[in-house]
N, C-alpha and C positions, 0 to 999 in steps of 0.2 A: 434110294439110300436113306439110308434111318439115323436120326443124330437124336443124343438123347442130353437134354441141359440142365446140373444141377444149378440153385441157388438157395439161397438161405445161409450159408455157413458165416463166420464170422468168430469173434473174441467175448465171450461168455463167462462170469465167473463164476465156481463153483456153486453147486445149488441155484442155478439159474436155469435157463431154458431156450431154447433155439427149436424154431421148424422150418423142416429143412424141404424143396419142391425139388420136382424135378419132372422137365416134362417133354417128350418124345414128339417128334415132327416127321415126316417123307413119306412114303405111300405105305400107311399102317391099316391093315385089315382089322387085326385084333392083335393086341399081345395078353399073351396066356399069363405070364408071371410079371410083376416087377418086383424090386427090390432093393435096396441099402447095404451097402457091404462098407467096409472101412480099413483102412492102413495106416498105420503109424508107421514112420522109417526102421529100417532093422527090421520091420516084422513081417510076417504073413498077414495078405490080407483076408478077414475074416469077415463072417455073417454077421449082420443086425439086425434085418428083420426082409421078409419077402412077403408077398401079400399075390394070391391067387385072382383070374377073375370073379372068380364066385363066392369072393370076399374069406378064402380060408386064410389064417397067417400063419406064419415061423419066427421066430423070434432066437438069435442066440441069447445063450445064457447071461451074456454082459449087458443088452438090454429089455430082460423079463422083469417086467415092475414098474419101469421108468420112460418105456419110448412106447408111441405106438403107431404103425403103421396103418396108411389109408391111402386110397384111389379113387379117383376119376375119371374113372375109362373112358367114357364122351369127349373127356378134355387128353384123355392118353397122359395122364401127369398123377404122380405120386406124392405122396408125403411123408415125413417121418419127424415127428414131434416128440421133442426129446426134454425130460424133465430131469431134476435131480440130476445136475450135470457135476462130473465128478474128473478132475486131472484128468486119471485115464482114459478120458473118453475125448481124449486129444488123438487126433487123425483126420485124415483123407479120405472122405464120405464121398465114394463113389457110387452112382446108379446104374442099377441093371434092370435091363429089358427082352423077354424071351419074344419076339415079335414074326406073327405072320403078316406077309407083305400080299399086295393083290399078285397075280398070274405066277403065285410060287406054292410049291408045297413045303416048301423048306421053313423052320423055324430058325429065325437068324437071333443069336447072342448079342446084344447091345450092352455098351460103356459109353456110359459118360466119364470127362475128364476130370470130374471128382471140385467137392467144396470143403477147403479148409475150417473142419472146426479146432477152437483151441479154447482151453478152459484152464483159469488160472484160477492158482488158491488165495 
C-alpha cells in the first residue's frame, strides 16, 4: 500500500511564500508522475502543477509565473514552491502520485489528504 504525506501548508500573507513537500512511502518501484492539485470549498478541484520523471512539467494557468514544481525521485517526495502568494490561492493542496508498485503492472492513482494553505490580505 502506497500513502502519500503533504506538509508545508500553513497561514501566509499575501505576497509571501510557502514550500509546500510531499513524500510517498510503501513498496514504490517508480512513480511516473507526481503532482499538486488544489480545492477551495464550493469548487472543483483543480491543476497546479505535475512534474514527470524526466523532469517534464505542467503548470495550470493560476500558477504559470509564480510556483515551481520539483522532485526527488530517490526520496519519492515532491515539492511545490509557491511565490507571489495571492487570497486566491487559499485552498486544500492536495498531492498526487501515478505510482508502480513491485510484482504489479498496474499504475495505481495516489492522494494525499491535502495541506491547508491560507493567504491573508
Amino acid at each position: 500500500q502506497v500513502q502519500l504525506v503533504e506538509s508545508g501548508g500553513g497561514l501566509v500573507q499575501a505576497g509571501g511564500s510557502l514550500r509546500l513537500s510531499c513524500e510517498a512511502s510503501g513498496s514504490i518501484r517508480v512513480i511516473d508522475t507526481m503532482g499538486w492539485y488544489r480545492q477551495a470549498p464550493g469548487k472543483q478541484r483543480e491543476l497546479v502543477a505535475t512534474i514527470t520523471i524526466d523532469g517534464n512539467t505542467n503548470y495550470g494557468d493560476s500558477a504559470k509565473g509564480r510556483f515551481t514544481i520539483s522532485r526527488d525521485s530517490a526520496k519519492n517526495t515532491v515539492y511545490l514552491q509557491m511565490n507571489s502568494l495571492k487570497s486566491e490561492d487559499t485552498a486544500v493542496y492536495y498531492c498526487n502520485a501515478e505510482v508502480r508498485v513491485w510484482d504489479s503492472r498496474s499504475v495505481f492513482d495516489r492522494w494525499g489528504r491535502g495541506t491547508q494553505v491560507t493567504v491573508s490580505s
